[in-house]
C-alpha positions as CSV (number, residue, x, y, z in Angstrom):
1,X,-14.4,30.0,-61.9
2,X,-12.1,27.3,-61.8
3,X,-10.4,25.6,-64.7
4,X,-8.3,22.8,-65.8
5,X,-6.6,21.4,-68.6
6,X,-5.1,17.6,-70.0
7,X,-3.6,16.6,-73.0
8,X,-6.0,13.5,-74.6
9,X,-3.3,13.0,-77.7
10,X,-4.1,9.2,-78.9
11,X,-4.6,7.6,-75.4
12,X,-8.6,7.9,-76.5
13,X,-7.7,6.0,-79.7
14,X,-5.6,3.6,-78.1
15,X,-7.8,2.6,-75.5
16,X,-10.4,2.1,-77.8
17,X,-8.6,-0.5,-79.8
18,X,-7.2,-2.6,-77.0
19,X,-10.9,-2.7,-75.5
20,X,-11.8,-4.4,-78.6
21,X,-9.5,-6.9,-78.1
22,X,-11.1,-8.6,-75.0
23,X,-7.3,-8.0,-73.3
24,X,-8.3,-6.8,-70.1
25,X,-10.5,-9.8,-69.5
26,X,-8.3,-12.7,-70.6
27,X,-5.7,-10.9,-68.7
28,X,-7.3,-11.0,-65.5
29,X,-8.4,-14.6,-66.0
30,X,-4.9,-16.0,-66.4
31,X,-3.0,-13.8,-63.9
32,X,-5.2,-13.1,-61.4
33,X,-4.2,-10.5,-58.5
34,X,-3.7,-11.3,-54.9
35,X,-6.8,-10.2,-52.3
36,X,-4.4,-7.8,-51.0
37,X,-3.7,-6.1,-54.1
38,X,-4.3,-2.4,-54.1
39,X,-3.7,-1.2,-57.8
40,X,-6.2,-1.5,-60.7
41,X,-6.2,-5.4,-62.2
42,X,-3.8,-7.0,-64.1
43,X,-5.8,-6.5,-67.4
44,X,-6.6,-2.5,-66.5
45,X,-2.5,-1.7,-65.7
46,X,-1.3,-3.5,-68.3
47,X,-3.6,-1.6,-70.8
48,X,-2.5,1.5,-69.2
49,X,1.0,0.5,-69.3
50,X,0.9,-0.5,-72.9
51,X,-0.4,3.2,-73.5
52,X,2.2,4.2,-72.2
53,X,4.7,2.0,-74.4
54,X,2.8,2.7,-78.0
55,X,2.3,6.6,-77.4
56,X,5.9,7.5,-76.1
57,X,7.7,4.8,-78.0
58,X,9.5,4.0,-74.5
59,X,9.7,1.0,-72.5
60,X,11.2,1.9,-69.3
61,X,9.5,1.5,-66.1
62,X,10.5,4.4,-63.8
63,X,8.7,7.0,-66.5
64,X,4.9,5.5,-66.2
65,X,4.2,7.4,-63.1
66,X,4.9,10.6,-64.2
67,X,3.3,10.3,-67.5
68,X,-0.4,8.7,-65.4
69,X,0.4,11.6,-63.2
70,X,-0.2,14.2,-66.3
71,X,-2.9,12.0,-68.2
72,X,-4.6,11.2,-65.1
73,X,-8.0,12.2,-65.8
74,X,-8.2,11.0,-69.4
75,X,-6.7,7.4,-67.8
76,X,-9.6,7.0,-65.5
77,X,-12.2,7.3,-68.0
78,X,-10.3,5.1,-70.2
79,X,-9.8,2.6,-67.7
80,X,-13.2,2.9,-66.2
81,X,-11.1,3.4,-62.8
82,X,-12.8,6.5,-61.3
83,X,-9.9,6.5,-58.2
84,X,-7.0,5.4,-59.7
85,X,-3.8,6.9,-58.8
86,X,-0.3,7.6,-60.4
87,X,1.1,5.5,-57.7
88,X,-0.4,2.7,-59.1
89,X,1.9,2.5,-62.0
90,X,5.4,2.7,-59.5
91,X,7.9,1.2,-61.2
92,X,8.5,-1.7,-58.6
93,X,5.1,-2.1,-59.0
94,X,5.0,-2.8,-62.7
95,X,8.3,-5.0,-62.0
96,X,5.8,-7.3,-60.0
97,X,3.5,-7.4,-62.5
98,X,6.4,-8.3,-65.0
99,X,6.9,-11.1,-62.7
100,X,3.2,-12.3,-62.9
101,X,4.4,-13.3,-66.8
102,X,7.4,-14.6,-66.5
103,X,6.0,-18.6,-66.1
104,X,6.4,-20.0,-69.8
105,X,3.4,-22.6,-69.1
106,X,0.8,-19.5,-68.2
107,X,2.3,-17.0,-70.8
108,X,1.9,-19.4,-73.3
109,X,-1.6,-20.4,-72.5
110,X,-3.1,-16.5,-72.0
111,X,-1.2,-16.2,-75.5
112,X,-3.2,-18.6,-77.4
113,X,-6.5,-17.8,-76.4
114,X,-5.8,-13.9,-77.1
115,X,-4.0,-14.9,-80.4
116,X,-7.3,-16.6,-81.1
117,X,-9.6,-13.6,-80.0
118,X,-7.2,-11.1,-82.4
119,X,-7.9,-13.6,-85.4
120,X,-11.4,-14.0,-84.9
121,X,-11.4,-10.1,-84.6
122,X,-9.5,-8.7,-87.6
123,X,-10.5,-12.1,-89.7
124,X,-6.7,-12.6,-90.6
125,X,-5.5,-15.0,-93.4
126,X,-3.7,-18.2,-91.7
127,X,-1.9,-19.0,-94.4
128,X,1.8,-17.7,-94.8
129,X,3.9,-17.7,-91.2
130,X,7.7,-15.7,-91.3
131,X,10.3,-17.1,-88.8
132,X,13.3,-15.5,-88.0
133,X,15.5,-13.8,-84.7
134,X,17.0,-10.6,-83.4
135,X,19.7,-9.5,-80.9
136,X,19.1,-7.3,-77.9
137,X,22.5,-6.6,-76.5
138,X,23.3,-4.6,-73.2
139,X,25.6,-2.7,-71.5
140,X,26.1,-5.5,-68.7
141,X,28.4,-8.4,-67.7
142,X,27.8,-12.3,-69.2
143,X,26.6,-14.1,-66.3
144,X,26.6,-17.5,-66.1
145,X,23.5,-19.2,-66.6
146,X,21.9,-15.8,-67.6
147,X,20.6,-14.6,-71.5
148,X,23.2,-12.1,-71.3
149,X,25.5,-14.2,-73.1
150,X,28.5,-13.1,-75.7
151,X,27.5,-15.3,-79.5
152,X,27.7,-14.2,-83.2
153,X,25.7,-10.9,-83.9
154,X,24.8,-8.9,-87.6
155,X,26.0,-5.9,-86.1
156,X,29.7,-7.5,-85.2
157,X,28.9,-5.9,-81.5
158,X,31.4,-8.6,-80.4
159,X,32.4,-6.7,-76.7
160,X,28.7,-6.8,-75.6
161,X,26.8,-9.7,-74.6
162,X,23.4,-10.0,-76.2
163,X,19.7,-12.7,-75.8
164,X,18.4,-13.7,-78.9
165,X,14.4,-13.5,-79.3
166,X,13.4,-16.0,-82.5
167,X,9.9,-14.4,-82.9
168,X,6.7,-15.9,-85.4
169,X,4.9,-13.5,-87.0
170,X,1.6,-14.1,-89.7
171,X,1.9,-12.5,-93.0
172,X,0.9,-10.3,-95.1
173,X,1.2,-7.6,-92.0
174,X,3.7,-9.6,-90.0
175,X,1.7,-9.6,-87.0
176,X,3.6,-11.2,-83.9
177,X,2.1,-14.4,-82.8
178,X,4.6,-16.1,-80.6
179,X,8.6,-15.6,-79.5
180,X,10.7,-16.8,-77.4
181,X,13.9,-15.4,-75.7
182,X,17.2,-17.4,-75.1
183,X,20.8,-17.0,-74.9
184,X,22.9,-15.0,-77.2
185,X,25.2,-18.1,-77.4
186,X,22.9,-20.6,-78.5
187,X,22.9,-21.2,-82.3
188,X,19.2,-19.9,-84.4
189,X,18.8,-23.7,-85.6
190,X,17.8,-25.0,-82.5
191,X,15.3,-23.0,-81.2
192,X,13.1,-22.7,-84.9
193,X,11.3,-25.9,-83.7
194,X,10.1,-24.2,-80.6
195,X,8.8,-20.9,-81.4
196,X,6.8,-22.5,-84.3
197,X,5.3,-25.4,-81.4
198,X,4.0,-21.9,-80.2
199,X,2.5,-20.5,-83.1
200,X,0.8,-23.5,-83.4
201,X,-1.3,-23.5,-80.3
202,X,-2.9,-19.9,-81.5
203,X,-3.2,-21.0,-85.5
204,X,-4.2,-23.9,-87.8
205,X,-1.8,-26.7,-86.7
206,X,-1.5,-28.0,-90.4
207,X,-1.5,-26.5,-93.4
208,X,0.4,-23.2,-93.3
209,X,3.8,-22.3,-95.0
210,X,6.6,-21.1,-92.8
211,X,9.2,-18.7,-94.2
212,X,12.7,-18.4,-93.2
213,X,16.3,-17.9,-93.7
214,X,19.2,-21.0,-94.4
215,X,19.4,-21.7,-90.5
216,X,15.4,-22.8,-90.7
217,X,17.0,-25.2,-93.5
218,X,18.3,-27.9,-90.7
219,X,16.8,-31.6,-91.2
220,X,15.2,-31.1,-87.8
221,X,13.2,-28.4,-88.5
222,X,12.1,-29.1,-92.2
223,X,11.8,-32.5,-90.5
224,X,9.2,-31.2,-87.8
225,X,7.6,-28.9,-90.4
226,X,6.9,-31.8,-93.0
227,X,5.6,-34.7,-90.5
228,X,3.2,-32.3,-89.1
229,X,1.5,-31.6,-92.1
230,X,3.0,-27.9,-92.7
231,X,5.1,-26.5,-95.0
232,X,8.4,-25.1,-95.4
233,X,9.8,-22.2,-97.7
234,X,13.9,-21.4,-97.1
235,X,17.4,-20.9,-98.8
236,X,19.8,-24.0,-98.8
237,X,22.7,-23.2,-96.9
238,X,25.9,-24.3,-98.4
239,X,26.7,-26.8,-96.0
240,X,23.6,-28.7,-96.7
241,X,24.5,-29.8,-100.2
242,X,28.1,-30.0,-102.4
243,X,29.0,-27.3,-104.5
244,X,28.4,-30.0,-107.5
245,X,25.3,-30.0,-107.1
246,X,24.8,-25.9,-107.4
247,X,27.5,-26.2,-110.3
248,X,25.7,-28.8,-112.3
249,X,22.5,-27.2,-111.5
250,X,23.5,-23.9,-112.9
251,X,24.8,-25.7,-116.0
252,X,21.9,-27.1,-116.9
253,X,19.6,-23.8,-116.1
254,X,22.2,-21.8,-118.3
255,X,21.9,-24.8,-121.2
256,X,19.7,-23.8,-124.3
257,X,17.9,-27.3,-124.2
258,X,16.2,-25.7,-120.5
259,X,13.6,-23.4,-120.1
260,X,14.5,-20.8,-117.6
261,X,11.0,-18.6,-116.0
262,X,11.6,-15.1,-115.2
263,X,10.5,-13.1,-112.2
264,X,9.4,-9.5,-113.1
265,X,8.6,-6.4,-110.7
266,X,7.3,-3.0,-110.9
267,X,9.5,-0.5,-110.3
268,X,8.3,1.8,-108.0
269,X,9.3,5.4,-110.1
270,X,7.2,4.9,-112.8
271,X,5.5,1.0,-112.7
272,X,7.1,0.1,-115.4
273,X,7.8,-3.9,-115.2
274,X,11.8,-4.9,-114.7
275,X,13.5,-8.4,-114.4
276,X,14.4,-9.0,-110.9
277,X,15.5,-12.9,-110.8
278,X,15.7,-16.1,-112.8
279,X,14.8,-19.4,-111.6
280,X,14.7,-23.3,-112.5
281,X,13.6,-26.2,-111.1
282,X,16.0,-29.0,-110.2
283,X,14.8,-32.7,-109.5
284,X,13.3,-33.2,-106.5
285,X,15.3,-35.2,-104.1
286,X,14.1,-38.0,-101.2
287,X,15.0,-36.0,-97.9
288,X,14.6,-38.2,-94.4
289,X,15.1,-37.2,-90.6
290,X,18.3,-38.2,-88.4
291,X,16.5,-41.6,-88.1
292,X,15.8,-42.5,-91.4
293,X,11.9,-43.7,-90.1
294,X,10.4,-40.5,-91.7
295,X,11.0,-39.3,-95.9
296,X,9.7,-36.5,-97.8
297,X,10.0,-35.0,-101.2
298,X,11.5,-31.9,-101.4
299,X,11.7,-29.6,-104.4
300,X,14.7,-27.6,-105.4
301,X,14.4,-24.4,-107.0
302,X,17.6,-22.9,-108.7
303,X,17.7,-19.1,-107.9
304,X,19.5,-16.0,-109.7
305,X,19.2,-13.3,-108.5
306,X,20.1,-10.4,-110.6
307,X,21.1,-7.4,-108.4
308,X,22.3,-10.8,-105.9
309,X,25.0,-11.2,-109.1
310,X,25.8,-7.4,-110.0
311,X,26.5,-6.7,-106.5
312,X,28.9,-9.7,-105.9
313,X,30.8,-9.1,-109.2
314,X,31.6,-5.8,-108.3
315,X,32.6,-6.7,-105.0
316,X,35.3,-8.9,-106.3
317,X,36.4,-6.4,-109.3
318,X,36.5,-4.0,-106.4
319,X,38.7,-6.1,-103.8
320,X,41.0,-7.1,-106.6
321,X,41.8,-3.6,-108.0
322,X,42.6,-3.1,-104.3
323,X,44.7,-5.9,-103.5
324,X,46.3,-5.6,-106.7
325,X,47.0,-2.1,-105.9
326,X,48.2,-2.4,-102.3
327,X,50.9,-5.2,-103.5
328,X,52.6,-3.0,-106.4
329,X,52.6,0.3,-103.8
330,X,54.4,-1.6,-100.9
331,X,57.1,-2.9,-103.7
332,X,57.8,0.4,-105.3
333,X,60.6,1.7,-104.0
334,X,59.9,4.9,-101.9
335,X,61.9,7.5,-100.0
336,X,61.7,6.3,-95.9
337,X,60.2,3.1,-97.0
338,X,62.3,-0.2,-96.5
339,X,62.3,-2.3,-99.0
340,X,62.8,-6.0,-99.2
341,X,65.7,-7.3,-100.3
342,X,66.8,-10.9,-101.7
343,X,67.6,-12.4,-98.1
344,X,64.2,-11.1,-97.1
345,X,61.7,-12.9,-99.5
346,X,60.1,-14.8,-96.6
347,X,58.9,-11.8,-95.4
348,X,57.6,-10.5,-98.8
349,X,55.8,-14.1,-98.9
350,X,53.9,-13.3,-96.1
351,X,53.0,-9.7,-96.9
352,X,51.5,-11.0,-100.4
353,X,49.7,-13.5,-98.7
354,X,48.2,-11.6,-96.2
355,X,47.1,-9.6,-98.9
356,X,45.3,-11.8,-100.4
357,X,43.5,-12.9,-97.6
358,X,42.2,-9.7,-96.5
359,X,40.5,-9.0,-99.9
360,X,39.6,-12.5,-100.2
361,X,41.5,-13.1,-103.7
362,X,43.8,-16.0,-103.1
363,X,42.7,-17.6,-105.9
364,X,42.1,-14.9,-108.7
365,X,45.6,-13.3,-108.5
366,X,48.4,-14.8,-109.3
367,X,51.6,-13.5,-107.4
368,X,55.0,-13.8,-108.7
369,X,58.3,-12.6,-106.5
370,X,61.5,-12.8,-107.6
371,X,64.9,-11.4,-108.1
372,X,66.0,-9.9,-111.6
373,X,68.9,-12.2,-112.9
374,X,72.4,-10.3,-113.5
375,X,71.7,-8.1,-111.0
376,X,74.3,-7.0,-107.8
377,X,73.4,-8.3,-104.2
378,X,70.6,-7.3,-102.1
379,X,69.0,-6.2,-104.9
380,X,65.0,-5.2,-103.8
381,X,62.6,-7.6,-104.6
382,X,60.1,-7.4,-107.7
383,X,56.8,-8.7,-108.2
384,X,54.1,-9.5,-110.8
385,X,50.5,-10.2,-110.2
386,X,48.1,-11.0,-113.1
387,X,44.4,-11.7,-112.7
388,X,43.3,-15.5,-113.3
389,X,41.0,-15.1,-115.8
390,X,39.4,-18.3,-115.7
391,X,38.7,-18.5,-112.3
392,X,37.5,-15.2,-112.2
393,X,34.8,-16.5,-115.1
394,X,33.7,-19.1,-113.5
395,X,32.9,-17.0,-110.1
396,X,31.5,-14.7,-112.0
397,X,29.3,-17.6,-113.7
398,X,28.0,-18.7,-110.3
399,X,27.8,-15.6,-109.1
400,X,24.3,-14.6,-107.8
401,X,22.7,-18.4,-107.8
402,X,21.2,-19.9,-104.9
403,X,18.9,-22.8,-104.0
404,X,15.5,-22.7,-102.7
405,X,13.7,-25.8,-101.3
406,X,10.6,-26.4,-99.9
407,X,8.1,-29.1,-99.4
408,X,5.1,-27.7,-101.0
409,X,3.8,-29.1,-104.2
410,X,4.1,-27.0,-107.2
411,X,0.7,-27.0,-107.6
412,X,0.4,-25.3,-104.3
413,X,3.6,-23.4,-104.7
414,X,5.1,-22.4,-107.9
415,X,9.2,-21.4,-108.3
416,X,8.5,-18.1,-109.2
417,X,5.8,-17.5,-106.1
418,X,9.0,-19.1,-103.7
419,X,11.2,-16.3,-104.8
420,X,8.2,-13.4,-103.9
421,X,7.2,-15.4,-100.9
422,X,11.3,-15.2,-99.6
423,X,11.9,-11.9,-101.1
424,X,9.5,-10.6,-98.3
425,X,11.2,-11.6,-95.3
426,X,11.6,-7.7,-95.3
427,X,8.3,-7.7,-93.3
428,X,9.3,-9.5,-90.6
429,X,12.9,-7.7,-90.1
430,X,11.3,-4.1,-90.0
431,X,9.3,-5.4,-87.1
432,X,12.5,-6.0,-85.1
433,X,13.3,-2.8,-86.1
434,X,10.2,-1.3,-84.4
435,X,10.8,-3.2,-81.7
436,X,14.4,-2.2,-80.7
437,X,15.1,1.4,-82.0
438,X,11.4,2.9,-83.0
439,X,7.9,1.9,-81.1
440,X,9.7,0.1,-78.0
441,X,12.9,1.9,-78.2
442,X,14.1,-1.5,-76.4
443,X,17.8,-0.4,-76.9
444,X,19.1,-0.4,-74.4
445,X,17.7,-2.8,-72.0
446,X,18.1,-1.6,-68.5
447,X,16.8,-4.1,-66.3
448,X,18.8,-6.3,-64.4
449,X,16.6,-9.2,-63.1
450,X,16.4,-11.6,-66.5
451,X,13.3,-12.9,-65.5
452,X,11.6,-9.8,-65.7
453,X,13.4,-9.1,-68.9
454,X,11.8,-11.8,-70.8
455,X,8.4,-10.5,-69.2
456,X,9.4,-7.1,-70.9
457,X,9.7,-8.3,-74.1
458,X,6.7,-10.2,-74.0
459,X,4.7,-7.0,-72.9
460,X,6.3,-5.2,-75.5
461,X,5.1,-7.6,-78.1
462,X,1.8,-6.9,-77.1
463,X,2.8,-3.5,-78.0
464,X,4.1,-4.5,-81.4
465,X,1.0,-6.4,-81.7
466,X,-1.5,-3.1,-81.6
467,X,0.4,-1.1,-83.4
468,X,0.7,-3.9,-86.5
469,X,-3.2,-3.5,-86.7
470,X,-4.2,0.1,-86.6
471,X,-1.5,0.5,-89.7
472,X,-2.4,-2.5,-91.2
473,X,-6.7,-1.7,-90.5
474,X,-5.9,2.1,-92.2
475,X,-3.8,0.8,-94.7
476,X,-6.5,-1.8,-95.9
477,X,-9.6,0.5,-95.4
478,X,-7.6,3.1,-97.9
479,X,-6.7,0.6,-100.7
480,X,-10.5,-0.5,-100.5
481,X,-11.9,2.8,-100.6
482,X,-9.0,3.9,-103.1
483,X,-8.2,7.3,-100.6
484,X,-5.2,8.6,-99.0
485,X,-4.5,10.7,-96.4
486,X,-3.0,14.1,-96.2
487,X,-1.7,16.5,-93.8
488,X,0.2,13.6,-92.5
489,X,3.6,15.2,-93.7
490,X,5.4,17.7,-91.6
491,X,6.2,20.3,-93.9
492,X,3.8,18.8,-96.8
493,X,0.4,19.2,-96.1
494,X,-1.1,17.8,-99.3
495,X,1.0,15.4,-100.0
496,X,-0.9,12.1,-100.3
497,X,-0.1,9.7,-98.2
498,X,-1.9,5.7,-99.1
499,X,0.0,3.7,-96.3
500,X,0.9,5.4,-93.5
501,X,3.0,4.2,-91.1
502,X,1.1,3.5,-87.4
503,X,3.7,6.1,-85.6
504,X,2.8,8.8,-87.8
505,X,-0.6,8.3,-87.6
506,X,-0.5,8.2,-83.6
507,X,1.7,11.5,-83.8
508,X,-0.4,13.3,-85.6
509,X,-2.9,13.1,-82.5
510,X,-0.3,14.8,-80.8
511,X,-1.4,18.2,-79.1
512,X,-4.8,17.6,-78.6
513,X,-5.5,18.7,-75.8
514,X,-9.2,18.9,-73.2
515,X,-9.7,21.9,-71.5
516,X,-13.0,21.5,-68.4
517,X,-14.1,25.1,-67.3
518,X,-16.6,25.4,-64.2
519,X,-18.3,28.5,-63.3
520,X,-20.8,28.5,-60.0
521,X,-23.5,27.6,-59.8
522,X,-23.6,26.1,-63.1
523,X,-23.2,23.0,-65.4
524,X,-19.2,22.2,-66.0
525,X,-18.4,23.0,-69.7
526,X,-15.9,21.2,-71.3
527,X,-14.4,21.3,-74.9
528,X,-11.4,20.1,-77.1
529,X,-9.0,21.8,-78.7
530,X,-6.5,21.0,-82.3
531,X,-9.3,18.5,-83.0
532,X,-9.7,18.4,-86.5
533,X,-11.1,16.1,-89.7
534,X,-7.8,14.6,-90.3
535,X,-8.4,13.2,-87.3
536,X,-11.9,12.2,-87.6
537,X,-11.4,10.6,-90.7
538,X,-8.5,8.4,-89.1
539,X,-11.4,7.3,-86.0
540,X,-13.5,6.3,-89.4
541,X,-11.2,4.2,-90.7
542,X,-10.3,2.4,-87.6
543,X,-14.3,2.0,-87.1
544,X,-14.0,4.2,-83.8
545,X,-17.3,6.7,-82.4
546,X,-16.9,10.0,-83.9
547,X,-17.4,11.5,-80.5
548,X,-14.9,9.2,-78.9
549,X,-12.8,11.8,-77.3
550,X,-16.2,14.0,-76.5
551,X,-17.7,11.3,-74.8
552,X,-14.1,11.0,-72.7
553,X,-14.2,14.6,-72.3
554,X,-17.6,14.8,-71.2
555,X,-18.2,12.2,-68.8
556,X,-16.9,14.0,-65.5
557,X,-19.9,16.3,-64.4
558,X,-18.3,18.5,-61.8
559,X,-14.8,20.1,-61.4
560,X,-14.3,17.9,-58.4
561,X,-14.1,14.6,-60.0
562,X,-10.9,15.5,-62.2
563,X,-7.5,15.1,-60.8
């Protein structure tokens, strides 16, 4: 009798979903494989590879062999490749294939047409387009002329040099639908125009609203956006108008004459509707390009945004109690403290005013130092700080207030829907997330040849890609069918879950595992163990074959055939 054994987990499930997606074909019709070429197609090891990436949340290269090497049998069924080999999936091998995508000209066109296929496929709304950018930094040296380049980073990782990816994705799910990698010192405004060229060639070239922060707010892009016939949705950044123009804004929101809208939210404890922001709407203003030949109207929308205001007038109550309390320590006299004296107020100066610069309260305390009269020689210095009130106000009175602009009518786009529309950007910042530190793991990078780094991240897009849809096909299928799931919940088996996340819906495939037993003489049996309904109901949902993994299982008819 012989016997043998192989973890399935989600590779069945996986596999499934990418052949749905008509990958494998437009892959091999865009980066076709020399005659020589001894390994599966293009389209056949990159499915396998990106099996690789979505079920072990791991992009690097020199693990894929080992991991074909223990899924073998399950890959070759998958992959309809009866004699492949672990040694197809080498890491210098895979670096080859990385360097099949690094032309812009070909990535760009395969991207399109299976942009287009994933649309047709899923029927997704073209409507609402987020644009924004993340850092990848490395443990490497700036070269020049490289990506690898030392610029301005969230994280204030100043010692390591970093590329920047600006990356479209479509809402409501952002699904990723075009990026592009450049230097870490090149500035976000440039490159918006770009990346959104590229999302053009896979959706509707007019039409669609694209969502951003205050760097998408340059003239060029907004510029690009409104002669093309798009739309744009952003925060004004400060140095795009004078602070008159918030102050008298906000004077006349704040005026009883005005009528100031509301935006409400459910809170998510109980449901129970609470204010979140208040907005008006300003005169709309004639904007042009850098050559004056093209104009547009562009609506102003005043913003408040009430946690926005709490948080920044604590913040400054906070950072003057601080400062206020770090100047009267240092001129309390102490035992082994030097104190300054009257021949030593220049020095004192300069303590106070670096003081006030750390905490950022220059101009809401006022400072006094000075000698008491009547008093004998190198008497220490005193001082006396008092709030400024009325500048304190009137920060306070602006505090939380920002401008929104965007092209759209207000027919097409109301003030209140601008604020919900913005306040989503969430969606496309947990997808960088994913991308560096959860399904791609891409921190850190390891690679040293840029060209194939670029490649990486475009593969692992791909990644991003399928993992988007199966959470956002469960998600959808639940709300429809009003379910959730359970036993989803380490620890919690009946708690209900209504939108799992994609990873723990591909862990919880985890441990199943195909067991093939031959005796002589007779018919190979083979059978699956820790499958269960949990997981059949999850195949349903993602309109997979209830005997998906029995039909993987049971196509090898003799203990030969498996690895």
């Amino acid at each position: 009798m012989q016997a043998k054994q192989e973890e399935l987990g989600d590779l069945p499930l996986l596999g499934h979903v990418i052949k749905q997606t008509q990958l494998v074909s437009l892959l091999d019709e865009h980066f076709p494989v020399h005659g020589n070429w001894k390994a599966p197609t293009t389209g056949k090891m990159v499915m396998g590879w990106l099996m690789y990436i979505i079920s072990e949340c791991d992009h690097r290269l020199y693990r894929v062999e080992d991991w074909a090497g223990r899924h073998l049998n399950v890959l070759r069924q998958v992959l309809d490749t009866p004699d492949l080999r672990a040694s197809a999936f080498q890491d210098d091998r895979l670096g080859m294939l990385l360097e099949f995508f690094a032309p812009d000209e070909r990535w760009a066109s395969f991207q399109a047409d299976y942009n287009a296929t994933l649309l047709r496929l899923y029927a997704l709304d073209q409507s609402i387009v987020r644009v924004d950018s993340f850092n990848t930094p490395s443990y490497r040296e700036a070269q020049a002329g490289g990506i690898f380049q030392f610029g301005y980073q969230k994280s204030h990782q100043a010692d390591e040099p970093h590329f920047k990816t600006m990356m479209a994705a479509l809402d409501p799910m952002a699904l990723p639908i075009a990026a592009l990698c450049v230097s870490g010192a090149q500035c976000d405004d440039d490159w918006y125009v770009p990346v959104i060229e590229q999302a053009r060639q896979s959706l509707s070239p007019k039409g669609l609203l694209y969502v951003g922060d205050v760097k998408m707010g340059s003239a060029a892009t907004c510029s690009y956006l409104a002669s093309s016939g798009n739309y744009y949705l952003c925060p004004l950044s400060n140095s795009y108008y004078p602070k008159e123009l918030l102050e008298q804004g906000v004077e006349q929101a704040l005026s009883p004459a005005n009528t100031i809208l509301s935006v409400w939210r459910a809170k998510a404890q109980n449901g129970q509707q609470e204010e979140t922001a208040r907005v008006y709407e300003l005169p709309a203003r004639q904007r042009s390009d850098s050559n004056g030949r093209f104009t547009w109207t562009e609506r102003m929308v005043l913003v408040l945004s009430l946690a926005y205001a709490e948080a920044q007038e604590r913040s400054l109550r906070e950072n003057l109690r601080q400062a206020q309390q770090e100047l009267l320590e240092r001129f309390l006299p102490r035992k082994y403290r030097q104190v300054w004296k009257e021949g030593k107020m220049a020095d004192a100066k300069a303590f106070t005013d670096k003081v006030l610069s750390k905490y950022r309260v220059q101009n809401y305390l006022h400072v006094e130092l000075f000698v008491p009269p009547d008093k004998p020689a190198n008497t220490p210095i005193c001082i006396k700080v008092r709030p400024n009130e009325t500048l304190i106000a009137q920060h306070l009175r602006m505090a939380g207030w920002r401008i929104y602009v965007t092209n759209a009518s207000a027919e097409a786009l109301s003030a209140v829907q601008m604020v919900e529309y913005y306040r989503q950007e969430y969606r496309i910042e947990q997808q960088f997330h994913k991308l560096l530190t959860k399904t791609t793991d891409l921190l850190p990078i390891n690679l040293k040849n840029e060209t194939r780094v670029v490649a990486l991240v475009r593969l692992v897009m791909l990644a991003l890609q399928f993992v988007t849809l199966i959470q956002h096909s469960i998600r959808k299928k639940l709300k429809e069918e009003d379910q959730a799931l359970t036993d989803l919940v380490p620890g919690n088996k009946n708690r209900p879950v209504s939108q799992p996340t994609a990873e723990i819906i591909l862990k919880r495939f985890k441990g199943i595992v195909a067991i093939w037993v031959q005796v002589p003489d007779q018919q190979l049996w083979a059978t699956i163990s820790n499958l269960d309904p949990v997981h059949y109901t999850i195949l349903n949902l993602l309109r997979c074959p209830d005997d998906l993994y029995q039909s993987t299982v049971g196509a090898f008819k003799n203990v030969n055939e498996l690895a």
